[in-house]
C-alpha positions as CSV (number, residue, x, y, z in Angstrom):
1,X,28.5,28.9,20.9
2,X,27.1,30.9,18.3
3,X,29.3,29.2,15.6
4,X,28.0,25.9,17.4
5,X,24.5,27.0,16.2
6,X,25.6,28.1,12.8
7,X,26.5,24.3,11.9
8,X,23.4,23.6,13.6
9,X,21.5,25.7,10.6
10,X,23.5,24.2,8.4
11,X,22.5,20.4,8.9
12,X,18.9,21.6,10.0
13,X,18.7,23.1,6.3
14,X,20.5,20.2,4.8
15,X,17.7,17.4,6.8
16,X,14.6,20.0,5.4
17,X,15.2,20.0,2.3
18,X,16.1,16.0,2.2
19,X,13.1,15.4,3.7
20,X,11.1,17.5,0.9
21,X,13.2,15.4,-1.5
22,X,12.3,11.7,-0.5
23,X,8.8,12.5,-0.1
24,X,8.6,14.0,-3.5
25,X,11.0,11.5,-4.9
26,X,8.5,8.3,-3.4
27,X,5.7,9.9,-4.4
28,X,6.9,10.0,-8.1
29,X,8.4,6.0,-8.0
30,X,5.2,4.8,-6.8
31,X,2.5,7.1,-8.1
32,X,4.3,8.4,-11.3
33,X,3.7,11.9,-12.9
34,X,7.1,12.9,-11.5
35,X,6.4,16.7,-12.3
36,X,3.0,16.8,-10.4
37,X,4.6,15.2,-7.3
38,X,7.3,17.2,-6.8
39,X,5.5,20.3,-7.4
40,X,2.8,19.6,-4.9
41,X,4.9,17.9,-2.4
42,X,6.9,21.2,-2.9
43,X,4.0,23.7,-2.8
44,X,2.7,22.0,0.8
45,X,6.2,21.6,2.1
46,X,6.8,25.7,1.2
47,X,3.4,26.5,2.7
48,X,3.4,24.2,5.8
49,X,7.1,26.0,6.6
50,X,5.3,29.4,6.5
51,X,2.8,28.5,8.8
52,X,5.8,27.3,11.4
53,X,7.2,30.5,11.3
54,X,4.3,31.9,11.9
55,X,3.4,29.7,14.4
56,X,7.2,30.5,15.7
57,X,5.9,33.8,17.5
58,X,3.6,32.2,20.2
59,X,6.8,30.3,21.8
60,X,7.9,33.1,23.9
61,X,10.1,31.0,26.7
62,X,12.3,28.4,27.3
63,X,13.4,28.9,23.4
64,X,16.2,26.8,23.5
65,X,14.1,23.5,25.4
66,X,11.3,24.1,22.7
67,X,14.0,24.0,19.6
68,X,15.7,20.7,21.3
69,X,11.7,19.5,20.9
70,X,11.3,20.4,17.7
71,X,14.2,19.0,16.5
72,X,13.5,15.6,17.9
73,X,9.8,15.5,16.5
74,X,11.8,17.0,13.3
75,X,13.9,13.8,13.0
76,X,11.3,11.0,14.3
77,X,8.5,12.4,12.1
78,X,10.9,13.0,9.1
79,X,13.4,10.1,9.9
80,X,10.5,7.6,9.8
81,X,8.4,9.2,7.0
82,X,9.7,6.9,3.9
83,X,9.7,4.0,5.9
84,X,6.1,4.4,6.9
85,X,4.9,5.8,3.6
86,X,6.6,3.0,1.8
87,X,4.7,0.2,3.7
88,X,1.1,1.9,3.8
89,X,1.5,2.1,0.1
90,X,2.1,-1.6,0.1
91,X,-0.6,-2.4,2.3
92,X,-3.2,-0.3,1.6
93,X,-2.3,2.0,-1.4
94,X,-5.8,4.3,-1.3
95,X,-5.0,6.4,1.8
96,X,-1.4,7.0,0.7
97,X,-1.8,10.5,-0.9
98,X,-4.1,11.8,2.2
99,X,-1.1,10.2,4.1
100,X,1.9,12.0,2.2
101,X,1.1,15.0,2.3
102,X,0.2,14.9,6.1
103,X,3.0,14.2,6.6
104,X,4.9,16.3,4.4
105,X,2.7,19.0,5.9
106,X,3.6,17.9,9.4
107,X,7.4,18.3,8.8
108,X,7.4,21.4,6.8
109,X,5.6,23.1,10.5
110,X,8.6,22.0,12.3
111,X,10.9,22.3,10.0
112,X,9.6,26.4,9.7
113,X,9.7,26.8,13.7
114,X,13.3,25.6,13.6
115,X,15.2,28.8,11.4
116,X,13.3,31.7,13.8
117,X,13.5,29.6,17.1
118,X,17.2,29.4,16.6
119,X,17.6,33.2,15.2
120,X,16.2,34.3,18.6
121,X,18.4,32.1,20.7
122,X,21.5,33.6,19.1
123,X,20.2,37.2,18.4
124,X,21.5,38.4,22.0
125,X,25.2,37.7,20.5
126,X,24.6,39.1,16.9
127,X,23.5,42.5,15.5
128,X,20.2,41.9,13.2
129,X,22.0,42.3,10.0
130,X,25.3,40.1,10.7
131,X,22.3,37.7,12.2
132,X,19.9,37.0,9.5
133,X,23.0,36.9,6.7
134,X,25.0,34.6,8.9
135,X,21.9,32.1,9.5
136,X,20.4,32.7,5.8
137,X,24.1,31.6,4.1
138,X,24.2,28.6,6.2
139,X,20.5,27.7,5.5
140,X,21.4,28.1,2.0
141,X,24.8,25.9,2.1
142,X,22.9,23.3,3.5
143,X,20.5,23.1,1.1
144,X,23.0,23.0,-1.4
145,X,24.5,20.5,0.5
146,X,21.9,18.1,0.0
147,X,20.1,18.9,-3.0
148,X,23.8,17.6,-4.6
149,X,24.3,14.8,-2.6
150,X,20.9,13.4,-2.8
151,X,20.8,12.2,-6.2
152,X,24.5,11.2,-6.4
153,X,25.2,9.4,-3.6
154,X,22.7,9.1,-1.4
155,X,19.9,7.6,-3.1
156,X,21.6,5.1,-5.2
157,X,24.1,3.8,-2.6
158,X,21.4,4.3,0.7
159,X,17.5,4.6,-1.4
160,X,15.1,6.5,0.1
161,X,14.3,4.8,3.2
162,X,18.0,5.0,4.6
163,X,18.2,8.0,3.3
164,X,14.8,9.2,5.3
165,X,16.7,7.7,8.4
166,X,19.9,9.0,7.8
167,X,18.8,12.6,8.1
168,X,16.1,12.0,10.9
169,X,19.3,11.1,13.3
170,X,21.1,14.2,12.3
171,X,18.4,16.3,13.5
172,X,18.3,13.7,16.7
173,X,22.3,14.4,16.8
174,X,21.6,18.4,16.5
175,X,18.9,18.3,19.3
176,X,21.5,16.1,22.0
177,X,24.5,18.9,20.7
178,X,22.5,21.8,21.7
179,X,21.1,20.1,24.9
180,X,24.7,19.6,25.3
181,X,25.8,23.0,24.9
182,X,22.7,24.8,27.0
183,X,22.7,21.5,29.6
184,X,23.0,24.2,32.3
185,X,20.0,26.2,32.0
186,X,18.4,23.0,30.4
187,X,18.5,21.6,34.4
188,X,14.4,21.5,34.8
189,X,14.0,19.9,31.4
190,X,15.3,16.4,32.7
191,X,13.4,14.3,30.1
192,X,14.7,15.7,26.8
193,X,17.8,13.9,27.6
194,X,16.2,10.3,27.7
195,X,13.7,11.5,24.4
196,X,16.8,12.1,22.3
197,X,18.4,8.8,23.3
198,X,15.6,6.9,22.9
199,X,14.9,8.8,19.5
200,X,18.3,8.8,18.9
201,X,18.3,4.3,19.8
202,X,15.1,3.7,17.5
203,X,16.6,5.7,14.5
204,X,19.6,3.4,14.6
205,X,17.8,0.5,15.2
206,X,15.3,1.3,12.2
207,X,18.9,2.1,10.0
208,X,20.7,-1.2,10.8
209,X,17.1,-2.8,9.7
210,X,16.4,-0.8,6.7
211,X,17.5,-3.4,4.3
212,X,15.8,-6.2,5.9
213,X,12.3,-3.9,6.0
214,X,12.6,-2.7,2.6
215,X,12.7,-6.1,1.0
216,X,9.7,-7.3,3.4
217,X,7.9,-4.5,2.3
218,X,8.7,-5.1,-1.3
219,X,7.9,-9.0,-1.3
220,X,4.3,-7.5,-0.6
221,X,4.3,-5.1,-3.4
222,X,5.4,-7.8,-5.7
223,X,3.5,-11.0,-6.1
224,X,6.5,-12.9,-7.0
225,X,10.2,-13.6,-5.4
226,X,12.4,-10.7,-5.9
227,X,15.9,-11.9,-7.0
228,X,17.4,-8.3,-7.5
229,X,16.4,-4.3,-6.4
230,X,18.3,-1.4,-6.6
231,X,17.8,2.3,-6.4
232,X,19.5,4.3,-9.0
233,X,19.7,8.7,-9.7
234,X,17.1,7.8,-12.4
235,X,14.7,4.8,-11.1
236,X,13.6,2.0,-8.7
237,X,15.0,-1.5,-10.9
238,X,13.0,-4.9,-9.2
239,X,13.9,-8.0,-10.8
240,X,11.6,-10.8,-10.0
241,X,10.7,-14.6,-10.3
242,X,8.8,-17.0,-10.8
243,X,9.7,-20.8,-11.9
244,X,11.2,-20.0,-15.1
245,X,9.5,-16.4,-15.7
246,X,11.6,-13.0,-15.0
247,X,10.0,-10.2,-14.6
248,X,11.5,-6.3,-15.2
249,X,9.8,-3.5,-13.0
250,X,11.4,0.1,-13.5
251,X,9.1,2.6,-10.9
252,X,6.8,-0.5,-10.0
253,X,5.8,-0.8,-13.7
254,X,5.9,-4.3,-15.3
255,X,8.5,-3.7,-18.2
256,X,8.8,-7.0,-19.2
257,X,8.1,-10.8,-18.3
258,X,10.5,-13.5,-19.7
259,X,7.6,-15.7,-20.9
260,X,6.0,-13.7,-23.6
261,X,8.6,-10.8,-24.2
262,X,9.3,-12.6,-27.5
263,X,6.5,-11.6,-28.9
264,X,7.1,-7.7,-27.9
265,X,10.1,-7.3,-29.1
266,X,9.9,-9.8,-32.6
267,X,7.2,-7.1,-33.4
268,X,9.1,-4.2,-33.0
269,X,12.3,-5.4,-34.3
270,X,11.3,-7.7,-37.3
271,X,8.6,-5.8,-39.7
272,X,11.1,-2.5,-39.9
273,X,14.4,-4.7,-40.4
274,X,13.2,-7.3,-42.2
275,X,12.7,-4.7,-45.0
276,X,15.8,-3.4,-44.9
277,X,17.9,-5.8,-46.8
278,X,21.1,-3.1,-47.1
279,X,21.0,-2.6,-43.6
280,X,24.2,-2.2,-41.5
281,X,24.2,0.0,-39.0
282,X,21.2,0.6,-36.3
283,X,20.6,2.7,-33.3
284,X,18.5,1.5,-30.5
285,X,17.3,3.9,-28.2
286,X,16.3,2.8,-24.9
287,X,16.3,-0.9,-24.8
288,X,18.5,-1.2,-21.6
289,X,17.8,-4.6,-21.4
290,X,19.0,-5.7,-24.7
291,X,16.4,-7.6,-25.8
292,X,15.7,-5.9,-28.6
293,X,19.5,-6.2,-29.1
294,X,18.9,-9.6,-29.4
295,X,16.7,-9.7,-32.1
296,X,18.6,-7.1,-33.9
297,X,22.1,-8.9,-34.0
298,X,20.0,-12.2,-35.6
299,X,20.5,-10.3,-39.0
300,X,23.9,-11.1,-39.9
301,X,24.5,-8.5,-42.2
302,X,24.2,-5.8,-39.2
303,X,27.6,-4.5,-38.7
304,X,27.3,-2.3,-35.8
305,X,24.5,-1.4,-33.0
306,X,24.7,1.9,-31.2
307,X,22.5,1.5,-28.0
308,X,21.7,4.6,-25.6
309,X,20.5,4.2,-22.4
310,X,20.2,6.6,-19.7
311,X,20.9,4.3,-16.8
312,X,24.1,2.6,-16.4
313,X,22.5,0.6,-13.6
314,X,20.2,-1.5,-16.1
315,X,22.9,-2.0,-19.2
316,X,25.3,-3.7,-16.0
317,X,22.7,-5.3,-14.7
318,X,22.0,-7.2,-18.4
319,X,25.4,-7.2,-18.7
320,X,26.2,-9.0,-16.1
321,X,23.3,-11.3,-14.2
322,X,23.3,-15.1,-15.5
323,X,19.8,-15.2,-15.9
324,X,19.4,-11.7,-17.3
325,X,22.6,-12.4,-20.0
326,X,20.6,-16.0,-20.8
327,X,17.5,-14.1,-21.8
328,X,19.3,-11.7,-24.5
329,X,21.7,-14.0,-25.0
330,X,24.6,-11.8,-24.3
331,X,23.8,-9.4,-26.8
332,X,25.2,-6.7,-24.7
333,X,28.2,-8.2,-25.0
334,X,28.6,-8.6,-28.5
335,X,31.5,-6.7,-30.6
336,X,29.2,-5.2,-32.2
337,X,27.3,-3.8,-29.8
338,X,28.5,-0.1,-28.5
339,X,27.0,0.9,-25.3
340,X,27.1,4.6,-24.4
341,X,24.5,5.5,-21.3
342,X,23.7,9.2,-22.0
343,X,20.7,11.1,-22.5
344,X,18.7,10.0,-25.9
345,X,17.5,13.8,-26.6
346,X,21.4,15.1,-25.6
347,X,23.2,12.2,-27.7
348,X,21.1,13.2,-30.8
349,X,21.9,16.8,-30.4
350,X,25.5,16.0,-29.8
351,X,26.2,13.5,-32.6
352,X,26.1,13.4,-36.5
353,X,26.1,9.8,-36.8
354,X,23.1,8.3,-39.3
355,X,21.3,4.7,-39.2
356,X,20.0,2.2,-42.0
357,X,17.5,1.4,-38.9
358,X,16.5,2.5,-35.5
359,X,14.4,1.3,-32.4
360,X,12.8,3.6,-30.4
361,X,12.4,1.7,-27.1
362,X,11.3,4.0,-24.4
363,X,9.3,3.5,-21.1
364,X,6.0,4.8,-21.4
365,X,5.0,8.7,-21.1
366,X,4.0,8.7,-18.0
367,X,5.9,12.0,-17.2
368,X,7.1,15.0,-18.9
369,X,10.6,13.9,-18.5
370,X,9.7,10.8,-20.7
371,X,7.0,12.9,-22.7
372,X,10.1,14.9,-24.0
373,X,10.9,11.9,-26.4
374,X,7.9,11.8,-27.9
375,X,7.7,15.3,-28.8
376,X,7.8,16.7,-32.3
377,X,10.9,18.3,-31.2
378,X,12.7,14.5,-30.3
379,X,11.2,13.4,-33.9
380,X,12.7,16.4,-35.8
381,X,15.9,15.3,-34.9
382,X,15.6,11.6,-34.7
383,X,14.9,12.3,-38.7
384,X,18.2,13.9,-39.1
385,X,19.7,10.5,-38.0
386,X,18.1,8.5,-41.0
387,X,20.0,7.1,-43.5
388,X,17.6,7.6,-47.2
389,X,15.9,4.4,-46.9
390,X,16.2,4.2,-43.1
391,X,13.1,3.2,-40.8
392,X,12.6,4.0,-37.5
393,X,9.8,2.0,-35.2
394,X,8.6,3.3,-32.0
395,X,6.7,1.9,-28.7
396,X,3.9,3.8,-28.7
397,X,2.1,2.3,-25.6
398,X,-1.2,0.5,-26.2
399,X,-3.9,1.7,-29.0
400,X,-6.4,-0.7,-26.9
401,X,-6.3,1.3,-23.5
402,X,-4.8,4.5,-24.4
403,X,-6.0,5.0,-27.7
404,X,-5.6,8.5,-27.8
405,X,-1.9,8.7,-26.6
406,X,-1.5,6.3,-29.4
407,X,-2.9,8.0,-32.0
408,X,-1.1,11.1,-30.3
409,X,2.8,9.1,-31.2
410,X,1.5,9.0,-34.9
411,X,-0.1,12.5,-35.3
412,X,3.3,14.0,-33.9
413,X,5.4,11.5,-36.2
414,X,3.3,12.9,-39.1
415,X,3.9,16.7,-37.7
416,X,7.5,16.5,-38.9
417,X,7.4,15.1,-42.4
418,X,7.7,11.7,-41.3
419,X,5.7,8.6,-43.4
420,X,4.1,7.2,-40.5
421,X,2.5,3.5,-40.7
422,X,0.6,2.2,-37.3
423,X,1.2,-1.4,-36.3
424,X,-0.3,-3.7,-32.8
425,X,0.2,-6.9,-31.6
426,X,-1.2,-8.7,-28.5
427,X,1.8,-9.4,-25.8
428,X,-0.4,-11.4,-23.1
429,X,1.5,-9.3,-20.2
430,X,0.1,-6.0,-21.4
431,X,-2.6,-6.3,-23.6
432,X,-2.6,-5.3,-27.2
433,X,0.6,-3.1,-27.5
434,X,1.2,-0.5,-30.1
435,X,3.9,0.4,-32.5
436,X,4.7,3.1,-35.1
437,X,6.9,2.5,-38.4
438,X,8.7,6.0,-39.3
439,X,10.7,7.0,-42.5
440,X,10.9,9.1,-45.8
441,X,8.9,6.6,-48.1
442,X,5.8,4.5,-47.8
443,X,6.3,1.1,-46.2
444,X,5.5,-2.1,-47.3
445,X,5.2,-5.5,-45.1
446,X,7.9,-8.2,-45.4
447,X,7.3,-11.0,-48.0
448,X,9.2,-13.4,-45.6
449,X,11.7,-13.1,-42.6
450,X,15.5,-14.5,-43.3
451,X,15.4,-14.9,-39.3
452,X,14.0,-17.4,-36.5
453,X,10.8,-16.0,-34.9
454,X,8.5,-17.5,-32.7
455,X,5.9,-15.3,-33.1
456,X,5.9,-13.4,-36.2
457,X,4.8,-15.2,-39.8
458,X,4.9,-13.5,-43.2
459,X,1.1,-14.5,-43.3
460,X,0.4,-12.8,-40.3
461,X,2.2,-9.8,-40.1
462,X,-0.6,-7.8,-42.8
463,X,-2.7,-8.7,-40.1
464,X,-0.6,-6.0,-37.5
465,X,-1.5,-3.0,-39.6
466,X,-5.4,-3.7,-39.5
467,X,-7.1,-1.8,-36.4
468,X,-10.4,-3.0,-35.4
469,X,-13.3,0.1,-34.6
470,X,-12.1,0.0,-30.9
471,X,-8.9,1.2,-31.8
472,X,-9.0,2.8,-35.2
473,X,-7.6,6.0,-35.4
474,X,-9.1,9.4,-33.4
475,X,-8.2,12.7,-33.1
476,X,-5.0,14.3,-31.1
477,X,-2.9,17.3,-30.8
478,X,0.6,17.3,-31.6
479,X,2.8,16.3,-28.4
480,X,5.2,19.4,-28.1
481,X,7.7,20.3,-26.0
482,X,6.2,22.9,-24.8
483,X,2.6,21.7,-24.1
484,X,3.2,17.7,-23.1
485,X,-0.4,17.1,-24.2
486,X,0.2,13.3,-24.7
487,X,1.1,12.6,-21.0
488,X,-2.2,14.4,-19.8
489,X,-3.8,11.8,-22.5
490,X,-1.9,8.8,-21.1
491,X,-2.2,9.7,-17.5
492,X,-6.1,10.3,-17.8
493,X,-6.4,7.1,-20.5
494,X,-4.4,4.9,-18.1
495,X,-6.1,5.8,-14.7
496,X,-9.4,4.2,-16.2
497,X,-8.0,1.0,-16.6
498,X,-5.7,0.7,-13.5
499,X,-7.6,0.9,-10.8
C-alpha cells in the first residue's frame, strides 16, 4: 500500500511542477519577457502551494476521500488550463493575465493540500523520519522527472496544450488508483467513482481533440491561413498565407512577410558587403531562415558561409518546405553554406574562426535570453571574430518606435572599441527598421552594387545613414550582461505602440 502511495507522490510531483511549467512557458510565447513570466508564475505557484498546506490542517476526516477530490480538481483544473488560457488569449487577450494567474493560483492550493493529505494517510505505517524522507525523495524524483522531460520531449513532440492534458489525466489516473486501493472504506463515497470517469472520459476526449482545437484557436490568432505550426524546446514557429504572401511568426511575432522582406534583408546584407570587395568568408548569426543567406551567396566571390542558429526546427523547416526553399532560393542548401544550430554566444566562445563579413540577425530583445546578444559582453567577442577589414551589421530593432533600444545597440557597439555607423530603412511590414554597421575603421557607402537588388540604389543608399529629429540619436546606458538595461527600454518603448 504504502509503496502504492509513494508512486502516487511521485507522479503528483511530476503533474505540479508541469503544470507550473506550461503556465509559465504560455505566458512567455504569448506575452514575451520570458524571465518576468516564469518568475511570477513561479512566485504565485510557490505561494498558492503554501497556502494548501496550510489550508491542509482544517481537513481532519475522511483524508483519503478528500485527496481522491483533490486530485480530480488537480487534474481538471490543471489538465484544462493551457487549453483554456490559450483560447481566451485568442479571443479576448486583456483578461488573460488576471486569468493566468488565477489559475495558476488555483492549482498551486491543490497541488499544496496533496503532499500533507497523503503524509497523513500513510503516517500510521511509517515512523516520522523514514516518512517525511521517503515522501520528500519521491516529490523530488518527480520533479526531476519532469522538469527534464518537459523541454525535450514533451513540448516539442505534444506542445503545451497536450502537454496540459497529458498530466491532468495522470492526476485523474492517481485519484481512480487510490479509490482503487481504499474502495473499501471508500463505500459511502459512491460518486467519486463516476467523477473520476467522467474526468477521466473528458480529459481523453479534450487529448484525442487537441490538435484539431489548437489550430482552430490559432486560425483566430492569425488573420491569415496557417500552412505550418510547430512547437520546438526554444519557440512557437507559425507559418502562414495569404495569395502569394508567407508570413514567419516565432512567439506570435511577425518575423517576416514574403512580400516586402526584400527590402529588409538587401539593407542589411548589401551596404556592409558591397564594400568588401576581398571578401570570402562570412558568418551569419541568426538568420534561420536563410534569407539573408540568399543575398549573401549573390556575391560570387564568397567562398564559404557559416550560419548559427539555435533552432534546428527553423533551418529544416527552410531547408525543406517548397515554398519556404522558393523564397531563399535554396540557399540553405548551397555547398557553401555550413549549417551548425548551436548557441551564437557558446559557438563564439568555443571557436577561433574569423570573417571578412558577418550578419547579425537576431529576433528582437524582448527578453534577457535574447538581450544577452546584445550585450557588450556578445560584442567583445563578436570583435575577436573580425578579420582587419571585416564589418559586421546588426538588427537593431526600429529607431522609429524604440528609439532608445536603438540608440542603446550602438552606444554598447561603441563600449567595446567598435567604429559604429547607424543605418534605417522603411520595410512596410514593420515600420522604419534599424541597422548598425560594426568594424575597426570608418565606413564609407558603396559607390555601386555588383549585385541585383530590388530595393537598394547607389543613389539612395547615403540616404539610410541620415536620421530625421524623430529618431536622431538620444542618450542610453550600455546593455551589459549583468544589468539588461536595453530590454527594459524595448519592453517599455514597444508597449506604447502595441496596444
Amino acid at each position: 500500500m504504502n509503496h502504492a502511495l509513494l508512486f502516487s507522490v511521485f507522479i503528483v510531483a511530476s503533474c505540479g511542477l508541469a503544470y507550473e511549467l506550461i503556465a509559465g512557458a504560455l505566458a512567455s510565447y504569448l506575452l514575451g519577457d520570458s524571465v518576468t513570466q516564469f518568475s511570477t508564475v513561479i512566485g504565485t505557484y510557490l505561494f498558492a502551494m503554501g497556502i494548501g498546506s496550510w489550508l491542509s490542517r482544517y481537513v481532519e476526516r475522511h483524508l483519503v476521500a478528500r485527496f481522491i477530490q483533490v486530485e480530480l480538481m488537480v487534474g481538471v483544473l490543471g489538465g484544462f488550463s493551457a487549453a483554456a488560457l490559450f483560447f481566451l488569449f485568442v479571443w479576448s487577450p486583456a483578461p488573460f493575465k488576471l486569468a493566468l494567474y488565477l489559475a495558476v493560483a488555483g492549482i498551486g492550493v491543490l497541488v499544496g493540500l496533496e503532499i500533507p493529505l497523503i503524509m497523513r494517510i500513510m503516517k500510521r505505517d511509517l515512523a516520522f523520519k523514514d516518512l517525511v524522507s521517503q515522501v520528500l525523495t519521491f516529490d523530488y524524483l518527480g520533479a526531476l522527472a519532469v522538469s527534464i522531460l518537459f523541454p525535450l520531449l514533451l513540448v516539442p513532440h505534444l506542445g503545451l496544450v497536450r502537454s496540459g492534458l497529458l498530466f491532468g489525466l495522470l492526476n485523474v489516473i492517481v485519484a481512480l488508483w487510490a479509490w482503487w486501493l481504499f474502495r473499501a472504506q471508500l463505500q459511502p463515497f459512491g460518486r467519486l467513482r463516476a467523477q473520476g470517469a467522467t474526468a477521466l472520459l473528458s480529459l481523453l476526449v479534450a487529448f484525442a481533440a487537441a490538435g484539431e482545437l489548437t489550430s482552430l484557436a490559432e486560425a483566430q490568432l492569425y488573420a491569415d491561413e496557417i500552412v505550418h505550426a510547430e512547437s520546438t524546446p526554444y519557440q512557437r514557429i507559425v507559418v502562414t498565407r495569404w495569395k502569394n504572401d508567407l508570413r514567419l511568426h516565432l512567439n506570435n511575432n511577425l518575423q517576416f512577410s514574403s512580400r516586402d522582406e526584400y527590402r529588409y534583408h538587401e539593407a542589411l546584407v548589401h551596404p556592409g558587403l558591397a564594400t568588401l570587395p576581398n571578401a570570402r568568408r562570412v558568418l551569419v548569426l541568426g538568420g534561420g531562415d536563410g534569407l539573408a543567406v540568399r543575398e549573401i551567396l549573390k556575391y560570387p566571390q564568397i567562398e564559404s558561409v557559416t550560419l548559427v542558429d539555435l533552432d534546428p526546427a527553423m533551418t529544416r523547416l527552410f531547408a525543406s518546405a517548397p515554398p519556404l526553399r522558393k523564397l531563399n532560393q535554396d540557399a540553405l542548401l548551397s555547398p557553401k553554406v555550413r549549417v551548425v544550430n548551436a548557441d551564437a554566444l557558446q559557438w563564439l566562445e568555443e571557436n577561433d574562426e574569423t570573417f571578412d563579413f558577418v550578419v547579425v540577425d537576431f529576433p528582437d530583445p524582448s527578453n534577457f535570453s535574447l538581450g544577452k546578444l546584445y550585450s557588450a559582453a556578445f560584442y567583445r567577442l563578436l570583435d575577436k571574430h573580425l578579420n582587419g577589414e571585416a564589418l559586421a551589421v546588426i538588427q537593431s530593432t526600429s529607431p522609429l518606435y524604440a528609439r532608445q533600444s536603438f540608440w542603446c545597440v550602438v552606444t554598447t557597439l561603441e563600449s567595446v572599441g567598435l567604429v559604429a555607423t547607424p543605418y534605417h530603412a522603411l520595410v512596410p511590414s514593420f515600420g522604419e527598421w534599424g541597422f548598425v554597421l560594426a568594424g575597426r575603421r570608418a565606413y564609407r557607402p558603396p559607390a555601386s552594387y555588383a549585385v541585383d537588388t530590388r530595393f537598394l540604389t547607389p543613389e539612395a543608399t547615403p540616404g539610410l545613414f541620415v536620421f530625421p529629429g524623430d529618431m536622431a540619436r538620444v542618450d542610453a546606458e550600455v546593455n551589459q550582461l549583468n544589468n539588461q538595461v536595453l530590454v527594459r527600454y524595448f519592453e517599455h518603448e514597444w508597449r506604447q505602440v502595441i496596444r
